[in-house]
MARLOSE-95711 format. One record per residue: x, y, z of N, C-alpha, C in turn. Coordinates in steps of 0.001 Angstrom, whole numbers, padded with zeros to 6 digits, always signed. Example, Ala and Ser with C-alpha at 12.3 -4.5 7.8 and 13.67 -1.06 7.14 Angstrom:
MARLOSE-95711
+013190-005690+007800+012300-004500+007800+013200-003300+007800/+012850-002250+007080+013670-001060+007140+012900+000030+007870/
END
This chain:
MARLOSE-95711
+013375+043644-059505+012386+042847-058768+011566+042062-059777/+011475+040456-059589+010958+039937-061061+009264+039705-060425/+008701+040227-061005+007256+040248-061197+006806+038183-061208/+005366+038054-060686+004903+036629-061402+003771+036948-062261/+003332+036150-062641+002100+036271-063813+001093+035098-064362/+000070+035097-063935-000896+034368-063811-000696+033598-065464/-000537+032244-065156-000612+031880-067009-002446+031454-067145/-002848+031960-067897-003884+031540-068543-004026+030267-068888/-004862+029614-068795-005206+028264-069696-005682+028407-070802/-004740+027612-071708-004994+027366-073675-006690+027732-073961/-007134+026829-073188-008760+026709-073124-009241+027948-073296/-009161+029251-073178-009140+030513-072961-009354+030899-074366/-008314+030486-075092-008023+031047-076835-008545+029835-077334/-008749+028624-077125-008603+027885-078513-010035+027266-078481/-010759+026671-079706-011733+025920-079279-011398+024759-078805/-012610+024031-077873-012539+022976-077740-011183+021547-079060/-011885+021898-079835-011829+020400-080948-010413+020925-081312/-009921+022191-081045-008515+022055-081728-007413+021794-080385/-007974+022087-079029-007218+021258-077795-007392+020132-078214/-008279+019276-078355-008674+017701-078391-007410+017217-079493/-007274+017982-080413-006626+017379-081897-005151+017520-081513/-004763+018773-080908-003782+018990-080509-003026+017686-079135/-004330+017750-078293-003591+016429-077432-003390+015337-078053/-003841+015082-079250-004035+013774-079850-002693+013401-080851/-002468+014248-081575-001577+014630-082042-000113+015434-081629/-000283+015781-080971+001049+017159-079915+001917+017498-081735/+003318+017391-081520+003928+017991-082483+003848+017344-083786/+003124+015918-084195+003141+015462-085531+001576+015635-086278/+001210+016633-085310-000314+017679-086087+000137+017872-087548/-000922+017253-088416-001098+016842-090024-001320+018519-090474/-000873+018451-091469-001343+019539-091429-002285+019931-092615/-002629+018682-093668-003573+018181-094295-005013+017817-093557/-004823+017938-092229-005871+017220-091735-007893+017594-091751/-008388+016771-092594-010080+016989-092582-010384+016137-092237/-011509+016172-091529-012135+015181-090677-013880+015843-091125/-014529+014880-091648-016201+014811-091937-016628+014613-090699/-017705+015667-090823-018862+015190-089174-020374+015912-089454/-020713+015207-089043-022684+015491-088766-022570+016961-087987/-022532+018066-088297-023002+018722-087007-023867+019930-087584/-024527+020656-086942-024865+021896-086840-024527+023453-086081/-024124+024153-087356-024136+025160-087046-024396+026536-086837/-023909+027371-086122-024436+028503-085978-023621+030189-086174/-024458+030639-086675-023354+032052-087529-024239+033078-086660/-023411+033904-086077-023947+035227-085368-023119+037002-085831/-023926+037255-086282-023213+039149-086688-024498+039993-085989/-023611+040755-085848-024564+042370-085255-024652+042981-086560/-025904+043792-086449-026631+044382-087642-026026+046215-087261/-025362+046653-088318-025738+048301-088079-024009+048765-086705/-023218+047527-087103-021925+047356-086831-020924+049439-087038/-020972+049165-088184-020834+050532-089128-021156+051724-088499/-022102+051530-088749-023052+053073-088127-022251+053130-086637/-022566+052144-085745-022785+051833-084281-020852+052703-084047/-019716+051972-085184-018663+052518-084920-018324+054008-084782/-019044+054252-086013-018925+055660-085708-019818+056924-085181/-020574+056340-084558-021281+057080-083321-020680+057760-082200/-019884+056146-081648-019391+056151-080172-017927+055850-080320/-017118+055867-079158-016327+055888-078745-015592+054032-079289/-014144+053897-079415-013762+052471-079980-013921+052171-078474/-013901+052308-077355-013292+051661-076130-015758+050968-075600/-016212+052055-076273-017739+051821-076033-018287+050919-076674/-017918+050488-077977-018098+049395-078808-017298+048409-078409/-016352+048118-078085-015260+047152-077575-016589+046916-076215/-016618+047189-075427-017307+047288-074432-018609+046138-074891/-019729+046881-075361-020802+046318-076092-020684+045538-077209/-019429+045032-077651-019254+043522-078643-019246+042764-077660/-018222+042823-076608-017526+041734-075919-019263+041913-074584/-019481+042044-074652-020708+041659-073183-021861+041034-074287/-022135+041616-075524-022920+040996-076382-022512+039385-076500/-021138+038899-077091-020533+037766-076927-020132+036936-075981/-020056+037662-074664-020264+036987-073219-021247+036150-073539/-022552+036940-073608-024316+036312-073174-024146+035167-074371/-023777+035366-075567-023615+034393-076387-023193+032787-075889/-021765+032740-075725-020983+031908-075286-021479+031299-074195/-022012+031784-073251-022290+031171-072171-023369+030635-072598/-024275+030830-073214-025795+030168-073662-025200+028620-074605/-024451+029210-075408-024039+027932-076816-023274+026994-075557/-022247+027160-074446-022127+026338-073577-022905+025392-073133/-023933+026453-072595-024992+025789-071609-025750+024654-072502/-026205+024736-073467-026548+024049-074972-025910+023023-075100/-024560+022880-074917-023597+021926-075351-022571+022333-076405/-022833+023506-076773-022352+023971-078153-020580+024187-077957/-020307+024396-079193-018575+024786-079169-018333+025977-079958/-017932+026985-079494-017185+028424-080043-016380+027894-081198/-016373+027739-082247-015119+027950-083184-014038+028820-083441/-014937+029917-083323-014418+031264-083518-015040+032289-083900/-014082+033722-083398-015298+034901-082953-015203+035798-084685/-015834+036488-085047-015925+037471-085944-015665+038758-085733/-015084+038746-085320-015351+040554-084999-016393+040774-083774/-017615+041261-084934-018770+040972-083804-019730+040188-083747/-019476+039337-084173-019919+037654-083827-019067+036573-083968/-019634+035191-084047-018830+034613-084029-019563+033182-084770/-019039+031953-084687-019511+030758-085150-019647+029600-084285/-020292+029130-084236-020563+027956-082785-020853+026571-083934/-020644+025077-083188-020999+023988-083867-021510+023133-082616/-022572+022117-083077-022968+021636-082234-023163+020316-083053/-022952+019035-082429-022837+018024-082486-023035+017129-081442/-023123+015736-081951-023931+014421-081259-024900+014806-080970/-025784+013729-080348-027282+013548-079982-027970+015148-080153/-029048+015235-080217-029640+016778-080506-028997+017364-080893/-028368+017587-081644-027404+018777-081829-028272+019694-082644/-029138+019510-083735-029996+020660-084253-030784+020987-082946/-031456+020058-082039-032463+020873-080939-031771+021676-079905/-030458+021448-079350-029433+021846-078838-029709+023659-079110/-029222+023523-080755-029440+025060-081266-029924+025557-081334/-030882+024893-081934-032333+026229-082091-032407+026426-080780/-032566+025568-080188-032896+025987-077844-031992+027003-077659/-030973+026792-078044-029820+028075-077812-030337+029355-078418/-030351+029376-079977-030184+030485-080659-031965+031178-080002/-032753+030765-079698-034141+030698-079018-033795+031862-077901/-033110+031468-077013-032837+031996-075546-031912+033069-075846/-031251+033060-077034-030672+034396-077066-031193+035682-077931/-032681+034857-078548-033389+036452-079097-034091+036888-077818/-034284+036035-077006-034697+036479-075516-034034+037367-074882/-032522+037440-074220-031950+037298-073583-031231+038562-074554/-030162+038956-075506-030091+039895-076242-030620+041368-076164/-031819+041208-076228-032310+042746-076568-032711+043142-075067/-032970+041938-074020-033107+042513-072634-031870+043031-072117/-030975+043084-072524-029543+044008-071754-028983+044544-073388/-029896+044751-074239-029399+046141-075049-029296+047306-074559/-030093+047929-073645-030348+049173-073044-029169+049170-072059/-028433+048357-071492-027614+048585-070457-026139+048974-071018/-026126+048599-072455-024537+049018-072793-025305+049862-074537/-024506+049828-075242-024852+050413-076870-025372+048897-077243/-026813+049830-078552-027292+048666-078745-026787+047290-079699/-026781+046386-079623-026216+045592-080454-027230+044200-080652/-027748+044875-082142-028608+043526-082573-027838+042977-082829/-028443+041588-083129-027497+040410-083468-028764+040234-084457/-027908+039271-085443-029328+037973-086234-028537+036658-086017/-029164+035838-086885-028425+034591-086640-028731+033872-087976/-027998+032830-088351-027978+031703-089795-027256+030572-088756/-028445+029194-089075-028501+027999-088860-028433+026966-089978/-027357+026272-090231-027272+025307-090956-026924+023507-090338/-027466+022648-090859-026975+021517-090047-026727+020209-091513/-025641+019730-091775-025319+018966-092613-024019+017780-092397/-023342+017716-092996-022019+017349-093131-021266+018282-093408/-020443+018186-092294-019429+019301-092668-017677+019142-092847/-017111+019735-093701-015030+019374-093238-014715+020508-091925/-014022+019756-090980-013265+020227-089813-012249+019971-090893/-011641+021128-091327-010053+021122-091342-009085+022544-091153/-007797+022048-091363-006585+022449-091009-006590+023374-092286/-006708+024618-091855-006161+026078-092650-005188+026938-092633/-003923+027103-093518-003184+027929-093320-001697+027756-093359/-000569+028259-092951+000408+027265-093115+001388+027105-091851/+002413+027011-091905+003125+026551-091226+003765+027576-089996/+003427+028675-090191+003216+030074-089515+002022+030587-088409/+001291+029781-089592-000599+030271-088761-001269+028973-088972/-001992+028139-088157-002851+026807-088321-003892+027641-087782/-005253+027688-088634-006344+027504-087926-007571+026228-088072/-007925+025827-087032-009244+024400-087636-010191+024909-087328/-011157+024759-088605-011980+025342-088620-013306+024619-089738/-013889+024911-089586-015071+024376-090919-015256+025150-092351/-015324+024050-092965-015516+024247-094308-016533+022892-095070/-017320+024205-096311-017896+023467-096662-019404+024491-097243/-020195+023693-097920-021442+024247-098274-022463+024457-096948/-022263+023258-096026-023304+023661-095090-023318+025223-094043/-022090+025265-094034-021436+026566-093411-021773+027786-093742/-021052+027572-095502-021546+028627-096294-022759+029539-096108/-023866+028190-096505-025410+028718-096117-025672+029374-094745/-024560+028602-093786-025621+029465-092679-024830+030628-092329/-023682+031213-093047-023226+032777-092676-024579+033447-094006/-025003+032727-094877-025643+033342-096061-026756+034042-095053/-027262+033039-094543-028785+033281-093610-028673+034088-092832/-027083+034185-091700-026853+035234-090923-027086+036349-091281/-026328+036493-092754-026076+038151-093373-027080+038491-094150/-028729+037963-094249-029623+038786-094693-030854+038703-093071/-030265+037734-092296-031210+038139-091172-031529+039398-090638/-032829+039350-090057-032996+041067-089298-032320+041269-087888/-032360+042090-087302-031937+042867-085990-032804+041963-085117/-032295+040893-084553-032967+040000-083413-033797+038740-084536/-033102+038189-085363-034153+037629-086011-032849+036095-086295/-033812+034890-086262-032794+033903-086707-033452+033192-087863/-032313+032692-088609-033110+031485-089869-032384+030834-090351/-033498+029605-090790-033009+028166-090205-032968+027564-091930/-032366+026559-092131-033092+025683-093781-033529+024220-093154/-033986+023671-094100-035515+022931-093867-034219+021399-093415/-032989+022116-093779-032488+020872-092725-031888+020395-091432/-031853+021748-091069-032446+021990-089850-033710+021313-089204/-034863+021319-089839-036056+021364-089150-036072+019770-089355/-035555+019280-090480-035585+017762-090884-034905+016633-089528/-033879+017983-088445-033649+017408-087618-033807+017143-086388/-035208+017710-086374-035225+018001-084777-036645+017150-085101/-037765+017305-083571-038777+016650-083534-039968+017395-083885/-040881+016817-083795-042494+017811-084182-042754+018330-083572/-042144+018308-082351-042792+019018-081212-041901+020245-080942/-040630+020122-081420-039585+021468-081486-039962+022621-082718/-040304+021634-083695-040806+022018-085080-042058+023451-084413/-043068+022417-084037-044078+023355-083767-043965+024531-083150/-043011+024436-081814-042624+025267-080954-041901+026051-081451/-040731+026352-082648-040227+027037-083024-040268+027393-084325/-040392+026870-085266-040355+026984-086680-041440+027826-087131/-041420+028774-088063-042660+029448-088720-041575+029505-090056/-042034+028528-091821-041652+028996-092568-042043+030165-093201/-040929+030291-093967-041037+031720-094605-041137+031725-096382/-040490+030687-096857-040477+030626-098282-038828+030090-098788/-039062+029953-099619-037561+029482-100792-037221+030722-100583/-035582+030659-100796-034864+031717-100938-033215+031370-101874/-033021+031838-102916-032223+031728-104075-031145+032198-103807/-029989+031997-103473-028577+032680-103419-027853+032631-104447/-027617+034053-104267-026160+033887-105563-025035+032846-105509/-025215+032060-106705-024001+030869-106994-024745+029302-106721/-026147+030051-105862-026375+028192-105797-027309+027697-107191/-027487+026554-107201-028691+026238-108571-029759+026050-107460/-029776+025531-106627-030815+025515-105889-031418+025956-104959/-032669+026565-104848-033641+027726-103837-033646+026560-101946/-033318+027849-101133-033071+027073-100251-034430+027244-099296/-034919+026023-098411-036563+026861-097618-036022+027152-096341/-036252+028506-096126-036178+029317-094532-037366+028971-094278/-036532+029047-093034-037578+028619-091781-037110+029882-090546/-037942+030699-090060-037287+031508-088700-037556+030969-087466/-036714+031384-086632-036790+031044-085307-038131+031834-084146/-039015+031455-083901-039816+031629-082803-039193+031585-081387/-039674+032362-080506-039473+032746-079374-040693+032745-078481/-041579+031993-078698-042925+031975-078095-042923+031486-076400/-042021+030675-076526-041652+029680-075434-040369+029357-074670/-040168+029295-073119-039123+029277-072642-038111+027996-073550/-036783+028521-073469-036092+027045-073776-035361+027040-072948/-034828+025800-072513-033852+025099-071519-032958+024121-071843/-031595+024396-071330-030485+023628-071730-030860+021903-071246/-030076+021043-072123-030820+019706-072272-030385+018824-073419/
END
């Protein structure tokens, strides 16, 4: 008796920009291909990952990544934002054209909100966050086996840097970020914090964290 089976749509697995490249291209996809763009992005990890595994159960953590990354996704949507791809237990979002730094911070805003109010309903799972917004390479990684598109570049770099010393519900931003949004987003969200020196760079970078004082709304 032959069974049927619901096919999924691509849209499901892939990001946005690598359907787009893919329709654009179909089978003579470059496989050199970088493409420069203005955008901003966003790096998300759960804090205390480790510990959290070996507490509980793999099927209880599976559970509480994936509902943690639900609330995610649907917010960076609502934003305008695009999933790149997930981490484990986070993932990377980019946001581009018009607002695209106010886009984010509004996003990454609504999810220190929104986060720790349905921690209590599954295992807890902080998140932090690292915001970077520059020029960045969209390109083609990997070979002829495995393609992934994806970003590369210094601006990137910095903002998994920012992710992985953020706190448990805490986001941070560099001052070019803030260079991109308005005074009035500035005010509403920004509280700097100081220079901060990474290993490998020559130059001290200025954090800025994310405030939560105020509702944000997609826009």
């Amino acid at each position: 008796m032959s069974s049927s089976h619901a096919i999924l749509p691509v849209e499901m697995f892939l990001p946005r920009e690598t359907i787009a490249l893919i329709d654009q291209y179909g089978a003579k996809f470059p496989h050199d291909l970088a493409l420069e763009q203005d955008m901003t992005v966003v790096f998300s990890d759960m804090r205390g990952f480790t510990e959290l595994a070996e507490l509980y159960e793999p099927q209880e953590v599976y559970a509480a990544i994936n509902a943690s990354l639900a609330i995610q996704v649907k917010s960076i949507h609502a934003f305008g934002g695009s999933v790149n791809k997930f981490l484990g237990d986070g993932l990377l979002a980019c946001f581009a054209g018009e607002g695209k730094s106010e886009r984010a911070l509004a996003c990454v805003a609504e999810l220190l909100k929104l986060l720790p109010e349905h921690e209590g309903l599954l295992l807890p799972c902080k998140v932090g966050f690292g915001i970077n917004s520059g020029k960045i390479l969209f390109g083609v990684l990997g070979d002829e086996d495995r393609w992934e598109y994806t970003v590369v570049g210094d601006v990137a770099n910095t903002a998994a840097r920012l992710c992985g010393i953020a706190l448990p519900f805490q986001a941070l931003m560099t001052e070019h970020v803030v260079a991109d949004i308005s005074g009035h987003s500035k005010d509403r969200y920004c509280s700097f914090l100081g220079p901060q020196l990474f290993k490998g760079k020559k130059k001290a970078v200025d954090l800025y964290e994310v405030r939560t004082d105020s509702g944000a709304e997609p826009g």
